[in-house]
C-alpha positions in Angstrom: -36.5 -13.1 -12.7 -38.7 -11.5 -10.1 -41.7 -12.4 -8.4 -44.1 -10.6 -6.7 -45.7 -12.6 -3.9 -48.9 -11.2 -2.5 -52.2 -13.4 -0.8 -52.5 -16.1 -3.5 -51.6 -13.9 -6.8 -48.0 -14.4 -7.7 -46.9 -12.2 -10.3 -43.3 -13.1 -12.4 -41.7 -10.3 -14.3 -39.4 -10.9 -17.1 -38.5 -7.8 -19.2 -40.9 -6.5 -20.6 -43.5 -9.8 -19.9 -45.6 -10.7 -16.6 -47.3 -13.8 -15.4 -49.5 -14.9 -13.2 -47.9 -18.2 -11.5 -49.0 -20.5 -9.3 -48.5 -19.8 -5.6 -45.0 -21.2 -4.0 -44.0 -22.6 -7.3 -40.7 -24.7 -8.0 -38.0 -22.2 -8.8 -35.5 -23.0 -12.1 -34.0 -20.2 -11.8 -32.7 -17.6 -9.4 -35.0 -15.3 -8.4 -35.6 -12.2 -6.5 -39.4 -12.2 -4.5 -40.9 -9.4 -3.4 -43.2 -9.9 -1.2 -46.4 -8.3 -0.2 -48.4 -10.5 2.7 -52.1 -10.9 3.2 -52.9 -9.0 5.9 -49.9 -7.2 6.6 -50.0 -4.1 9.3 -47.7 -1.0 7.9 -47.0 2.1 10.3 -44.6 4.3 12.1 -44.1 4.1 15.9 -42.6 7.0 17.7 -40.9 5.2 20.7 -38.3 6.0 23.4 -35.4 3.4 24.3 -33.3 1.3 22.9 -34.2 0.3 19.5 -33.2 -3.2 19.9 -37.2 -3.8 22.3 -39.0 -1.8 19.2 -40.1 -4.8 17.4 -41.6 -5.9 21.2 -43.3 -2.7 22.0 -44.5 -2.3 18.7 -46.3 -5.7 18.8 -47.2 -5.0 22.7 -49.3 -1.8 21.2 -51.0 -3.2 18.2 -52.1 -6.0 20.2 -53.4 -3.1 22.5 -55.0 -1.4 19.7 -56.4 -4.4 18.8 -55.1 -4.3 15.0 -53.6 -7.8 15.3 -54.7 -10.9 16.5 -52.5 -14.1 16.2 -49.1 -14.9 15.8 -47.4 -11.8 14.0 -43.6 -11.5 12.8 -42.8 -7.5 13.2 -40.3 -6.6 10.9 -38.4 -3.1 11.6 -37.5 -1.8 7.9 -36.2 1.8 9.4 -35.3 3.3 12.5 -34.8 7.3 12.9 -33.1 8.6 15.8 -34.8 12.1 17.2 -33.5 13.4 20.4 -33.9 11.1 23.0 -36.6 8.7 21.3 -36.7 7.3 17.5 -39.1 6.7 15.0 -39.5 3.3 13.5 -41.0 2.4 10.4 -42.1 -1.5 10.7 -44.7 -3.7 9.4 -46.5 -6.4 11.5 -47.3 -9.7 8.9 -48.9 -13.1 9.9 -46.3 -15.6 11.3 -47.6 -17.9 9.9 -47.4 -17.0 5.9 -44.1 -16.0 7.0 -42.7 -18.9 8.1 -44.3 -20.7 5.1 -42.6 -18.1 2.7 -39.1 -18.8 4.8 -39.2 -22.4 4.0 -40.3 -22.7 0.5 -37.6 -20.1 -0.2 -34.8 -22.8 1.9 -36.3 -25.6 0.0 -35.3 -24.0 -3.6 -32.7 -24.9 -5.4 -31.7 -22.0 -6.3 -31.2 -18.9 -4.8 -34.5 -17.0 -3.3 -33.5 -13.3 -2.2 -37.1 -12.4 0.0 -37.3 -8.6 -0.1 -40.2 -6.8 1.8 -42.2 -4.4 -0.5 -42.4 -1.9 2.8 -38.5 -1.9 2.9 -38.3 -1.2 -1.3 -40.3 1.6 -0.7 -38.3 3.2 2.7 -35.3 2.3 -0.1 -36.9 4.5 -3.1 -37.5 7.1 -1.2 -35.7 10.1 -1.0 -35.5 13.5 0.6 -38.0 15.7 -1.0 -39.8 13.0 -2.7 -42.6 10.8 -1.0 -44.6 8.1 -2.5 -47.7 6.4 -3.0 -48.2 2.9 -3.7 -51.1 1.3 -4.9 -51.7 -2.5 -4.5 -55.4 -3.8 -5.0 -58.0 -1.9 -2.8 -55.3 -0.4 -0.6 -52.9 2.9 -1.1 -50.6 4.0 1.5 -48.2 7.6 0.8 -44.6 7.5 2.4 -42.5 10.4 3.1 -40.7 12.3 5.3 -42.1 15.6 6.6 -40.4 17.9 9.0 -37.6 15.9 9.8 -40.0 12.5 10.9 -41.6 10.0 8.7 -45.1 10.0 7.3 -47.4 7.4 6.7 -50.4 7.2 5.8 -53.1 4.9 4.3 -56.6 4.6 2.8 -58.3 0.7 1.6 -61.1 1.1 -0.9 -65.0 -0.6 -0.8 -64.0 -2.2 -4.2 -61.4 -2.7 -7.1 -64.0 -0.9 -8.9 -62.8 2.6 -10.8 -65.2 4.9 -9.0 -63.9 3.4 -5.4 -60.4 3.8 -6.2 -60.4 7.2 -6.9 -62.7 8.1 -4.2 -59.7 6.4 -1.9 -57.1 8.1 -3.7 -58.7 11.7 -2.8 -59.2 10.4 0.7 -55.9 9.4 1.0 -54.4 13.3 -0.4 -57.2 14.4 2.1 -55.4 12.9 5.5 -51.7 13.9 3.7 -53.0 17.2 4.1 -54.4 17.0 7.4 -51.2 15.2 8.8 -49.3 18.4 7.4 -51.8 21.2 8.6 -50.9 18.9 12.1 -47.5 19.5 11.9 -47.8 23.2 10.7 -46.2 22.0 6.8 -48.3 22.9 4.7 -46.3 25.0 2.7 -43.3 22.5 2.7 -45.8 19.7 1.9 -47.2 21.1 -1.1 -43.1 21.2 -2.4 -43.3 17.6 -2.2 -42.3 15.5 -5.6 -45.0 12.6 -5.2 -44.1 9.5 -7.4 -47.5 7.2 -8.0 -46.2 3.5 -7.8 -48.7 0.5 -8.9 -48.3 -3.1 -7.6 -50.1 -4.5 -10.7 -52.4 -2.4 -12.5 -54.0 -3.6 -15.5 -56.0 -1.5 -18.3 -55.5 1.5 -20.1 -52.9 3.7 -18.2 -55.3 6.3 -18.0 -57.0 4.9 -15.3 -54.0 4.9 -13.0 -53.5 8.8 -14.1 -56.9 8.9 -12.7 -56.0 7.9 -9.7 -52.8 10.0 -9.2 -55.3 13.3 -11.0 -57.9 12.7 -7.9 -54.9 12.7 -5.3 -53.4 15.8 -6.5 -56.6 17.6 -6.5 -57.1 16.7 -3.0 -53.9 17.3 -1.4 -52.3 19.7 -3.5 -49.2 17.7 -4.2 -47.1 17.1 -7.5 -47.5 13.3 -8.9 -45.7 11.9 -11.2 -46.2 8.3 -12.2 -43.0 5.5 -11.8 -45.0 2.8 -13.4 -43.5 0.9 -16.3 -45.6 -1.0 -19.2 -45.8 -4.7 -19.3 -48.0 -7.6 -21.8 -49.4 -10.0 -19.6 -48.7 -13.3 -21.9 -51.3 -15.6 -20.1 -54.4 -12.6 -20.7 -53.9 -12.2 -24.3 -50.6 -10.2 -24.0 -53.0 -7.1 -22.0 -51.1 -4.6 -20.6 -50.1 -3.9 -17.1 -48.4 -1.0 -15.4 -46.2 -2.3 -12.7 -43.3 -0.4 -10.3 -42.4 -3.9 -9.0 -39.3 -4.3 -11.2 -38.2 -0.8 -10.6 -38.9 -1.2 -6.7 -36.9 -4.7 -6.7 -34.0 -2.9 -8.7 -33.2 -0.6 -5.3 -32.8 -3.9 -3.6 -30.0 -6.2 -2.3 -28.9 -8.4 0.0 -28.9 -5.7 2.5 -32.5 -5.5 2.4 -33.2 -9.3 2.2 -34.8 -11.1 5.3 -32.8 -14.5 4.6 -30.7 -15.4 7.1 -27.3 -14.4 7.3 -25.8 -17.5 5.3 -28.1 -17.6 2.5 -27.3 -13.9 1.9 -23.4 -15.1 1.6 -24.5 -17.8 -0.8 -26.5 -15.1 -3.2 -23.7 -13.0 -2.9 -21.3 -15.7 -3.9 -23.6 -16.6 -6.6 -24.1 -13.3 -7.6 -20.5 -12.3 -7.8 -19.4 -15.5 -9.3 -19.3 -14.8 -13.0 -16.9 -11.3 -12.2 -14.9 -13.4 -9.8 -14.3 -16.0 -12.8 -13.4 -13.3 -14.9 -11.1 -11.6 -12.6 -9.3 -14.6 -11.9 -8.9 -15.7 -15.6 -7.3 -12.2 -16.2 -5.1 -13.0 -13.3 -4.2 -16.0 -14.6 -3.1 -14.6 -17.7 -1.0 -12.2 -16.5 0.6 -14.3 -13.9 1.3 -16.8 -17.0 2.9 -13.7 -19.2 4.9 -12.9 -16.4 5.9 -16.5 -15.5 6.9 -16.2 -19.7 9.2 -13.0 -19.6 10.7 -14.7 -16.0 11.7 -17.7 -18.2 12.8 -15.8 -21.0 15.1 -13.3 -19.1 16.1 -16.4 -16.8 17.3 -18.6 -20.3 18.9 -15.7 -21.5 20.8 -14.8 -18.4 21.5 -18.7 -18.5 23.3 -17.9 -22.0 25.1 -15.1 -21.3 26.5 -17.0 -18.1 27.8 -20.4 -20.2 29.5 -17.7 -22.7 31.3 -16.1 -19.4 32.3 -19.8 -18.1 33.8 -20.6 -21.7 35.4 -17.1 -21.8 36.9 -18.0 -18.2 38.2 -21.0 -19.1 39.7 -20.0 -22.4 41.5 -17.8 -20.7 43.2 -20.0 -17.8 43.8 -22.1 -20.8 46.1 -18.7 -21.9 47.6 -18.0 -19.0 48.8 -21.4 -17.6 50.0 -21.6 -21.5 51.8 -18.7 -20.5 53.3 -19.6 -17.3 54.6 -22.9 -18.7 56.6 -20.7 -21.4 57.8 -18.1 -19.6 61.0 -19.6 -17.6 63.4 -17.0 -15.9 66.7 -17.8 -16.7 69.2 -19.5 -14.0 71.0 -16.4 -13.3 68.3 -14.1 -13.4 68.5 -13.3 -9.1 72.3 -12.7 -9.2 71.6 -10.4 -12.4 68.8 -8.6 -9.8 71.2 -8.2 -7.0 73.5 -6.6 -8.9 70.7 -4.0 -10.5 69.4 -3.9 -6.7 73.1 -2.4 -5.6 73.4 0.3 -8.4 70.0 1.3 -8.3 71.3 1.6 -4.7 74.3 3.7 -5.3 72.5 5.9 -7.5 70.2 6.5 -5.4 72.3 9.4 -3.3 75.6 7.5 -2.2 79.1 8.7 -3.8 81.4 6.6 -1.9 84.3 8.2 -3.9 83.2 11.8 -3.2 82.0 10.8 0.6 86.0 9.5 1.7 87.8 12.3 -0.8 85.2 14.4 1.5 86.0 13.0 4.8 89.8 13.1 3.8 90.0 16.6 3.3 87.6 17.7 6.6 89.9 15.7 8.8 93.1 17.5 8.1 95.3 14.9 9.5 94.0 15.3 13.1 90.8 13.4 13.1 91.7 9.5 12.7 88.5 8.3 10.5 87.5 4.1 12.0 85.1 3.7 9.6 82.2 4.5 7.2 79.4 2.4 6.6 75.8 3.1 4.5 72.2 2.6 6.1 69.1 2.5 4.5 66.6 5.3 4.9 64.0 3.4 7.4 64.4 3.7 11.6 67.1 4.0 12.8 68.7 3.2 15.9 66.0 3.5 19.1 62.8 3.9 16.5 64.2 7.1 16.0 63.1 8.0 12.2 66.8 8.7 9.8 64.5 9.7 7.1 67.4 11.7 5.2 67.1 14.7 3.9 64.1 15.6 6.0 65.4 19.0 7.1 66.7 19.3 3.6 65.3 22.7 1.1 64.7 20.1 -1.6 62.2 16.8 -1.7 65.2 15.5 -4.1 67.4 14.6 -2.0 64.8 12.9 0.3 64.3 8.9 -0.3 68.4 8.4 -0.4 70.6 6.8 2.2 72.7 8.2 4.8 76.1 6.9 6.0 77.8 6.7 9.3 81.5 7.6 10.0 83.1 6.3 13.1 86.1 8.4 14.6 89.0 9.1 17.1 90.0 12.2 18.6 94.0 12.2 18.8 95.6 11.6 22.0 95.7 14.8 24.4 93.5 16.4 22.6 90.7 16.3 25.2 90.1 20.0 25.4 90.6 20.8 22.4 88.1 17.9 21.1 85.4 20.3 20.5 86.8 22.3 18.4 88.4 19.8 16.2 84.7 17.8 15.5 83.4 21.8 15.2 85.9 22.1 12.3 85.7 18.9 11.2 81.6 19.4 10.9 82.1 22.6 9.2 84.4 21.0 6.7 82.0 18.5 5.5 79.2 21.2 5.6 80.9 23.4 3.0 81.5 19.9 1.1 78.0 19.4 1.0 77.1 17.0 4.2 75.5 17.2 7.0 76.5 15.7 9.9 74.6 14.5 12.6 76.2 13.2 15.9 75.3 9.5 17.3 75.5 8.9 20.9 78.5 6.6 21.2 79.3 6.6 24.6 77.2 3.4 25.9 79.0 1.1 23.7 82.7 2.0 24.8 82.4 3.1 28.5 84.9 2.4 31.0 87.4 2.2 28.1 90.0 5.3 27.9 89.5 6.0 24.1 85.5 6.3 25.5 86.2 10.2 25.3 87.8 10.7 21.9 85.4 8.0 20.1 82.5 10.1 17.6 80.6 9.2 15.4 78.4 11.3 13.0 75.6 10.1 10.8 75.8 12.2 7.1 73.1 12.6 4.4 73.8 15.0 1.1 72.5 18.4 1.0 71.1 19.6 -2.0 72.6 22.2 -2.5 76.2 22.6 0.0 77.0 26.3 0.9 80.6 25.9 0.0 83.1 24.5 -2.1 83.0 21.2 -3.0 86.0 19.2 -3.1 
């Protein structure tokens, strides 16, 4: 609902209905007021400073002027920066009716949003459009000329018809001079003018009147914003009224309640969406809390049918290990595997000692043979066998060691004899390498004939074998 508070005619507007209340009535509903006080004092001050002293200086000046007298509350609905100074739009209304307006609103139980009809209109308006509003006796145009803001207002002898449009063409009469002041003319007359009505009851043609004697006397464009109401308490008469519209362009923004009982409209106000909002949250936290627990019992599942799987199958394997027994000679039966995989892995000891035999043609005395494994060898030196070999097959087999003795006086001729005795097991396929002997025997007179070779197979020998 809205209200339109102005002297001791309150006006309440509900669709497309109107009517008259009593003054400060007992709310049972929220409502929005717009409010319109006795007495009020509208104009623009071009001042200089900071804005924060205008409502001060403004007040300092009317008093000056001698347009107020008593207590006044100056409200400051716009300010417009130019250069150094600013312009401010205000309006100067009885402290008094305002503080009573200010505490019947806190005393309501519901929410009372207090809108200043000045500030509506500042809201409205546009750039390229001005306005006029028309409330009883008194019409005031607001607009913006030449980059500053215009207003201007004429108050009638009478409510009667021939008054009011003699102060509507009085009122297009000082538009026009205000413009010829500023040198606008031109950019006046290009002015959209929207005629806006308080409460106007009647025919509608006599607020076309109104707007028709304006135009003819400033030039300007009007076009009527008033909407149609029944008034139900006056035999359902109409009423052409911009209140609703004007209210409309409002908010808390524009409301002169304090700071907290802006929050509370608001609250109010957004209440039913927040409701909503959270219900629809609520439903989808709850669908999702649904899938959670369905994906959580089915992962559940699927983890029990894993356990059982698991266990069923520890069951097998200690069913299993109980049955499988190795028999009792099963390690000596590996040892013996272990040795010919061994000796078929590259030792011949038949061919190696016919080999040996034959190289040392009754002058070498052989000690000893013995096999070692393919690893390190003696001082970390690496025995890998075959590794100078011309084939990778021969590599991974094991190498054996023959221990000798030069004969006796045979000191210079030991070279030779171990030369021919290398180059015999060469053509039989062997190669020999020597192993540093001396450490082990020194100080001993056989020291100098001991030798001993180490001998891997060669792939392929270069002579005869035996």
């Amino acid at each position: 609902m809205i209200i339109f508070a102005s002297e001791n005619k309150w006006l309440a507007f509900q669709k497309d209905a109107v009517t008259q209340v009593e003054a400060f009535p007992v709310l049972k509903e929220p409502v929005a007021v717009v409010w319109h006080p006795q007495g009020e004092v509208m104009g623009v001050a071009a001042l200089e400073g900071n804005a924060r002293h205008a409502g001060v200086l403004i007040e300092r000046r009317l008093r000056s002027e001698g347009s107020i007298e008593g207590e006044v509350k100056v409200f400051i609905h716009h300010v417009r920066q130019i250069g150094q100074g600013y312009q401010a739009l205000y309006v100067a209304a009885p402290l008094n009716e305002w503080q009573r307006l200010l505490a019947w609103s806190n005393a309501q139980p519901h929410h009372c949003l207090l809108l200043s009809c000045p500030a509506l209109l500042w809201k409205t308006q546009k750039l390229g459009i001005a306005m006029v509003f028309h409330h009883a006796t008194k019409m005031t145009f607001l607009g913006m000329l030449g980059g500053g803001i215009v207003q201007v207002d004429t108050i009638a002898f009478s409510d009667s018809g021939e008054d009011l449009q003699f102060a509507a063409a009085r009122l297009g009469e000082l538009v026009q001079e205000k413009a010829s002041s500023l040198q606008l003319d031109k950019r006046a007359a290009q002015l959209e003018v929207l005629w806006l009505s308080a409460c106007h009851g009647g025919p509608a043609g006599a607020s076309v009147d109104l707007s028709a004697a304006f135009t003819a006397s400033s030039g300007m464009a009007v076009k009527p914003r008033d909407e149609r109401f029944r008034q139900t308490d006056a035999n359902n008469a109409p009423v052409l009224s911009a209140i609703p519209m004007l209210a409309r362009h409002g908010g808390a923004s524009l409301a002169l309640n304090s700071s907290a009982s802006k929050g509370l409209f608001l609250a109010d106000r957004f209440l039913p969406a927040c409701t909503a909002a959270s219900f629809v949250l609520a439903l989808g936290l709850l669908l999702l809390s649904a899938n959670w627990l369905a994906q959580h019992r089915q992962n559940s599942g699927q983890l029990r049918a894993l356990q059982e799987r698991e266990v069923q199958a520890q069951s097998r394997v200690a069913a299993l290990e109980a049955s499988a027994q190795m028999p009792s000679s099963f390690s000596g039966q590996m040892i013996f595997i272990d040795t010919m995989r061994s000796l078929a892995s590259g030792h011949d000891p038949a061919g190696l000692l016919q080999a040996l035999k034959a190289a040392s043609g009754g002058e070498v005395r052989i000690l000893g043979v013995r096999t070692e494994s393919a690893a390190t060898g003696p001082a970390g030196r690496s025995t890998q066998p075959g590794a100078n070999m011309e084939s990778p097959a021969s590599q991974g087999a094991g190498s054996a060691v023959v221990d000798g003795v030069l004969p006796e006086g045979a000191a210079l001729e030991g070279s030779k004899l171990l030369s021919v005795f290398v180059r015999a097991l060469r053509e039989r396929g062997y190669q020999a390498e020597p192993i540093d002997t001396k450490g082990a025997a020194a100080g001993s007179s056989i020291s100098s004939r001991l030798f001993s070779y180490r001998l891997t197979r060669m792939a392929e020998p270069p002579g005869v074998r035996p």
